[in-house]
N, C-alpha and C positions, 0 to 999 in steps of 0.2 A: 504494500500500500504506500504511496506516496504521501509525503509530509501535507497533513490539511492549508499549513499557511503557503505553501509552493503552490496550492491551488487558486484559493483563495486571496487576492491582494491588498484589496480594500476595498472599504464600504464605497460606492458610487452617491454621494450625497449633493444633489443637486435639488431643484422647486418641485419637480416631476417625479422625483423620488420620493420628497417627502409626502407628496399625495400619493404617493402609491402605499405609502406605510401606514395612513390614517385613514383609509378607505372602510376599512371596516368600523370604525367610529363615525363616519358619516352621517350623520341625521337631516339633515338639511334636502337632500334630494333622493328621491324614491329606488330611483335604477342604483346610485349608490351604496345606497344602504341594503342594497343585498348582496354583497360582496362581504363576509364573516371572515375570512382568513388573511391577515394582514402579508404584504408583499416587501422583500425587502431585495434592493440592489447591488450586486458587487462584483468589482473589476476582478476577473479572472484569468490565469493563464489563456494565449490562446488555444494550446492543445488539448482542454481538459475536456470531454464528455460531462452529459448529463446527470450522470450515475457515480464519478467523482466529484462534481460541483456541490450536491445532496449530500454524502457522505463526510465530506469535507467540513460543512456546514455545520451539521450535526454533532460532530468530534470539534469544531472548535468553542460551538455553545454547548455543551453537553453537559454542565454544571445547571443550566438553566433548560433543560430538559425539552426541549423543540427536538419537533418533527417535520422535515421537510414533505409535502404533497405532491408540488408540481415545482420542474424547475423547464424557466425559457431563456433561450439565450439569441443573442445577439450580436454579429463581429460588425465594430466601427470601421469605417475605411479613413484611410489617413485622406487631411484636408490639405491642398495648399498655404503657406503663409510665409511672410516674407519675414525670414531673421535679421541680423543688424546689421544696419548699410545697404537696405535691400536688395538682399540676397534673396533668391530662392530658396524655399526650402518647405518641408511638409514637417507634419502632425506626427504621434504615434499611432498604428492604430493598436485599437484594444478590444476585448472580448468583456462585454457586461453580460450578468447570469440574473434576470428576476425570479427570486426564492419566494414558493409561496408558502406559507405555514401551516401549523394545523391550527384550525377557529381556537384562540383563547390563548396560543403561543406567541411571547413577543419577545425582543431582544432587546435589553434595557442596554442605552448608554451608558458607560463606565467612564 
C-alpha cells in the first residue's frame, strides 16, 4: 500500500469548495437540501485511482472515523501565463478528487 499523504496533497480550498462542504446544511433552497452527505476537495497525485484516493482518505482521518461513499475526480490542464519579464510560460496541472462522505461524517479543521 502506498503512503496515504503520497496520495493525498492537500485540501483544495477555494469559494466552490467550500459550498460543496456545507451542502448538506443547506436550508435555504429545496434541491439543496437534499444532498445529506457533505463533499470535500483534495489535490491529488496524478497517478492515483479511485480506490486509492478513498482508502487514503480514510487512513488519514481514521481517528475521526469517516467513510468514504463516492469519490470523483478531475485532471486540470495546465493554463498559459506569463512569468517575469514576460516570459512564456504555463501552470501546473493537477488532479482534484471530490470525497463524498457518509451523511453525518465531517472532517473538522485542526
Amino acid at each position: 500500500m502506498k503512503n496515504p499523504y503520497a496520495i493525498i496533497k492537500k485540501r483544495h480550498v477555494t469559494e466552490k469548495a467550500t459550498v460543496l462542504e456545507q451542502l448538506h446544511t443547506a436550508e435555504s433552497n429545496k434541491s439543496l437540501k437534499r444532498c445529506e452527505a457533505p463533499k470535500y476537495v483534495f489535490e491529488v497525485d496524478l497517478r492515483a485511482n479511485k480506490q486509492e484516493i478513498a482508502s487514503a482518505v480514510e487512513a488519514i482521518y481514521k481517528e475521526q472515523k469517516v467513510k468514504v461513499t463516492k469519490v470523483n475526480t478531475i485532471r486540470v490542464k495546465p493554463k498559459p501565463k506569463r512569468r517575469g519579464k514576460g516570459r512564456p510560460g504555463f501552470t501546473a496541472a493537477f488532479k482534484k478528487a471530490i470525497v463524498t462522505m457518509e451523511p453525518g461524517d465531517s472532517i473538522e479543521q485542526l
